[in-house]
C-alpha positions as CSV (number, residue, x, y, z in Angstrom):
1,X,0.0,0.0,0.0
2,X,1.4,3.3,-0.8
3,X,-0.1,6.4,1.2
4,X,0.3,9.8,0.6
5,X,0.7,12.5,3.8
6,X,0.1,16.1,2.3
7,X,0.9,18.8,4.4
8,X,1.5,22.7,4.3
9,X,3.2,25.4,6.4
10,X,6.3,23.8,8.4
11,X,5.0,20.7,8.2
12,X,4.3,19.9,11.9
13,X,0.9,17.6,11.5
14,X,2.5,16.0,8.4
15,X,6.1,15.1,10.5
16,X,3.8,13.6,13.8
17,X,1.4,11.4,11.0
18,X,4.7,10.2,9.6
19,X,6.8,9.1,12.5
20,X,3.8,7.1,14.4
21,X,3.0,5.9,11.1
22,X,6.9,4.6,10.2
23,X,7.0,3.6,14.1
24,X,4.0,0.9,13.8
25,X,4.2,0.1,10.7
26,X,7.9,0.5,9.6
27,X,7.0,-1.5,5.9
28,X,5.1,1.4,4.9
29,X,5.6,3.4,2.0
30,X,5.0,6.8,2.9
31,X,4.9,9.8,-0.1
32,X,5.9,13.4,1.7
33,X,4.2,15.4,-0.4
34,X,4.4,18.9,0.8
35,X,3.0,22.4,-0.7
36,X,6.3,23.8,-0.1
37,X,9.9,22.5,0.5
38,X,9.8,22.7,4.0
39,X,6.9,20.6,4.9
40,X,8.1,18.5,2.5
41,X,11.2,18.0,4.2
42,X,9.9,18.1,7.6
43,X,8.2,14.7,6.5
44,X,11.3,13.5,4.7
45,X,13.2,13.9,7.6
46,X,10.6,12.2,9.9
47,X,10.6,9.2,7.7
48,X,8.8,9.2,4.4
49,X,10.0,6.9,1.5
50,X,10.3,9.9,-0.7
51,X,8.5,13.1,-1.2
52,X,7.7,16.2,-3.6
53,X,6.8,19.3,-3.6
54,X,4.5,21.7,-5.0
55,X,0.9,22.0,-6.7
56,X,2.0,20.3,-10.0
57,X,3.7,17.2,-7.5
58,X,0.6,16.5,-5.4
59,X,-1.9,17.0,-8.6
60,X,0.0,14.3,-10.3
61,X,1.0,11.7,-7.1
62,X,-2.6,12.1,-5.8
63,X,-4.1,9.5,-9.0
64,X,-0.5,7.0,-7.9
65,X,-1.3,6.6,-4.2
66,X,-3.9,4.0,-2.3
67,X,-4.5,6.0,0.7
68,X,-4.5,9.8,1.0
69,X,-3.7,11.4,4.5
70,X,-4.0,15.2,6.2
71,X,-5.9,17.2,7.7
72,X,-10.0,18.2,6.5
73,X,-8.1,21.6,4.8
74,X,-6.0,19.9,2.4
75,X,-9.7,19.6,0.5
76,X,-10.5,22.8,0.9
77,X,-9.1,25.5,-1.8
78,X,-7.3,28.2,0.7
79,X,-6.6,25.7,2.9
80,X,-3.7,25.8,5.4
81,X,-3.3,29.1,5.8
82,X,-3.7,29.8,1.4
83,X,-1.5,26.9,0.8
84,X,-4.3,25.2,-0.9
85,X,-4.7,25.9,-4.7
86,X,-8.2,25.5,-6.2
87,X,-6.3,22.9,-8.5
88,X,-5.2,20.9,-5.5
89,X,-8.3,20.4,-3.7
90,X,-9.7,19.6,-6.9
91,X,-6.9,16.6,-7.3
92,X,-7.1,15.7,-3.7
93,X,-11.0,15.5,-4.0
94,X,-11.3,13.7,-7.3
95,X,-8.5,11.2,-6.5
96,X,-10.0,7.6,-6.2
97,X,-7.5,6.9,-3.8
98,X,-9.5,6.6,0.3
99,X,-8.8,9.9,2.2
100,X,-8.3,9.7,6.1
101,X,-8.5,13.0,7.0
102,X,-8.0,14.5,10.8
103,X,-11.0,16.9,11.5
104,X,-8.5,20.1,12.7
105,X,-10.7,22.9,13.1
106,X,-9.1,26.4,12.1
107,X,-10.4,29.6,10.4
108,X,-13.9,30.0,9.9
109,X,-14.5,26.1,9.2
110,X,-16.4,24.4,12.3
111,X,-17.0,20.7,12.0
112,X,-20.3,19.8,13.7
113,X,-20.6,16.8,15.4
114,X,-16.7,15.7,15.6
115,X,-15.4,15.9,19.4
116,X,-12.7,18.1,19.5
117,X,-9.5,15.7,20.8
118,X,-5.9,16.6,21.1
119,X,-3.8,16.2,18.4
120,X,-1.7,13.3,19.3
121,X,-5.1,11.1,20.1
122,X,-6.7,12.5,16.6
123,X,-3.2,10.5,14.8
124,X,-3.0,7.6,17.5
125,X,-6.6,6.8,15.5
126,X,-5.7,7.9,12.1
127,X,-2.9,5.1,12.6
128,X,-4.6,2.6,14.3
129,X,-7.3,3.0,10.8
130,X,-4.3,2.1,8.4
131,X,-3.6,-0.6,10.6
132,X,-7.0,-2.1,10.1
133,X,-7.0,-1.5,6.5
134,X,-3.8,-3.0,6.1
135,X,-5.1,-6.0,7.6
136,X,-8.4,-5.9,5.5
């Protein structure tokens, strides 16, 4: 299975998916791809397989991926802070690759209904769902 972590800004929420994701299941091959270098390299750092950055890198490895992991704003155009290009949460959205998405809550976007968790519990879950999958 090949999963895609996308990520913006320094990429903080992307680095924490990827290192509990690389701790539990160390087999996994993780994509970094960030909408700048730095997020990008954040995740590289924390141990993705590879990674890319950019609008034109996470249009194109969105359609090559099984699995496609962030946060609810990586679908949203202006997303993270701008990062977020109408073309990317058009890729993102449209990809027929499964999303797991953590429901952060910033800006003027409230989530109705999701209990609002601390990060670190919100990717304990997010991981403990590949692991199922995996097993599926």
């Amino acid at each position: 299975m090949r999963i895609a972590v996308i990520d913006g800004q320094g990429g903080g929420i992307g680095k924490h998916i990827v290192e509990q994701l690389r701790k539990k299941i160390p087999e996994l091959n993780i994509l970094a791809l960030g909408t700048n270098a730095l997020a990008t390299g954040a995740m590289l750092r924390a141990g993705a397989t590879e990674g890319a950055s950019g609008e034109s890198a996470i249009c194109y490895n969105v359609e090559r991926v099984d699995l496609i992991i962030g946060s609810v704003a990586i679908m949203m155009v202006y997303g993270l802070l701008g990062e977020i290009t109408a073309a990317m949460a058009t890729a993102i959205s449209a990809s027929k690759a499964e999303k797991l998405l953590l429901p952060i809550q910033r800006g003027n976007i409230m989530l109705v209904g999701v209990q609002r968790i601390p990060l670190p519990h919100q990717i304990e879950a997010l991981v403990m769902e590949v692991e199922e999958r995996l097993k599926g």
